[in-house]
C-alpha positions in Angstrom: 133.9 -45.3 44.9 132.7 -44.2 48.4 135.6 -41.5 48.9 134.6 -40.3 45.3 131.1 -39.7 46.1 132.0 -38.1 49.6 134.5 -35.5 47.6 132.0 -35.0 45.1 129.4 -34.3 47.8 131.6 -32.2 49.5 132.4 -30.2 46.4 128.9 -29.3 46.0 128.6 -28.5 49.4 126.3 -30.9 50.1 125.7 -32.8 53.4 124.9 -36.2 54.3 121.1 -35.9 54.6 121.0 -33.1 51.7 122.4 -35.6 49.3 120.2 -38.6 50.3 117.4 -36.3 50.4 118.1 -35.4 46.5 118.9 -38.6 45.4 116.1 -40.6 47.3 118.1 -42.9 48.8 118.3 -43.8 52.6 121.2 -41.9 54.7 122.3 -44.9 56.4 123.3 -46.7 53.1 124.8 -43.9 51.5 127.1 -43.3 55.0 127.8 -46.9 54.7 128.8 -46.6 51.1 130.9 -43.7 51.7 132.7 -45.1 54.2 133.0 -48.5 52.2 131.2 -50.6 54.3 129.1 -51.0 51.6 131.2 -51.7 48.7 129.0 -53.2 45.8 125.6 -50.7 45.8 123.3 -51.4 42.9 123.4 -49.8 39.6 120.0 -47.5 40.7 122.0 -46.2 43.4 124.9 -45.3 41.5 122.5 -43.5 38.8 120.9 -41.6 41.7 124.3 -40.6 42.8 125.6 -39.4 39.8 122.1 -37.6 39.0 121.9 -35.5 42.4 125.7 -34.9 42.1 125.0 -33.6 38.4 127.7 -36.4 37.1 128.1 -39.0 35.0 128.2 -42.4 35.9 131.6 -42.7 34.7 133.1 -40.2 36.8 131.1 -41.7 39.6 132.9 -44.9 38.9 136.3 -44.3 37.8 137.2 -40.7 38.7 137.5 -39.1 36.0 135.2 -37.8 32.7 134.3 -39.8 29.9 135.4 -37.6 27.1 132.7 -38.4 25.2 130.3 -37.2 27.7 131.7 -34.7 29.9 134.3 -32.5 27.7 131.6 -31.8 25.3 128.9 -31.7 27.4 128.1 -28.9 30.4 125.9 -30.9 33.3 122.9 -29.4 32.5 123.0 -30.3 28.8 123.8 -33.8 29.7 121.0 -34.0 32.3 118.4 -32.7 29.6 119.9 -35.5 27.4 119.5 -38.1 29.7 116.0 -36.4 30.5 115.0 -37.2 27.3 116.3 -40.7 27.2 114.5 -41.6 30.4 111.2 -40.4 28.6 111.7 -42.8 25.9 112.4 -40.2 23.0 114.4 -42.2 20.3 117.6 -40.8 18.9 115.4 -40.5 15.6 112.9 -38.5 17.3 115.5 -36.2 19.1 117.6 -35.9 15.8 114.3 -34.9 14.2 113.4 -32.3 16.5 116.6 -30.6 15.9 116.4 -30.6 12.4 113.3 -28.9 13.0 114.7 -26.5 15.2 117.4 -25.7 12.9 114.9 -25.3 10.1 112.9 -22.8 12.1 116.2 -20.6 13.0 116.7 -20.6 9.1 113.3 -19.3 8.2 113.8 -16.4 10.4 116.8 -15.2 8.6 
């Protein structure tokens, strides 16, 4: 995982420090992780990874999208998704706020 999240960072052009920086997580660790001398980093570390690299944890992990989240989904859709998990908006609540969306759009017409 350490070699993923160094070629991900260096796909976004990110350094070291820039990449801590946005994750909020100490330099050393994440150096130590990248260069696998830290092989087992905690699950909050791997979703502040995949958050300042604008991935999902999946990819972080294995490599490679999750079809279900990544060929459907741009980043920035799925980080508003998740956005709106982390505030505790239910999938009723969301589903419902579409539907009220969509119900506005049709008025117009």
């Amino acid at each position: 995982m350490g070699q993923r999240i160094q070629q991900l960072r260096l796909d976004k052009g990110f350094s070291l420090s820039e990449l801590a920086d946005r994750a909020d997580v100490a330099k050393s660790y994440l150096s130590n992780v990248e260069r696998n001398i830290q092989s087992n980093p905690s699950i909050q570390f791997i979703e502040k990874i995949a958050d300042a690299l604008q991935v999902s944890i999946h990819a972080l992990l294995y490599g490679e999208p999750n079809d279900a989240e990544e060929s459907h989904l741009d980043s920035e859709w799925f980080r508003l998704v998740q956005e709106a998990m982390d505030s505790g908006i239910s999938k009723r609540e969301f589903k419902e706020f579409l539907d009220y969306q969509k119900w506005k759009l049709d008025q117009k017409d």
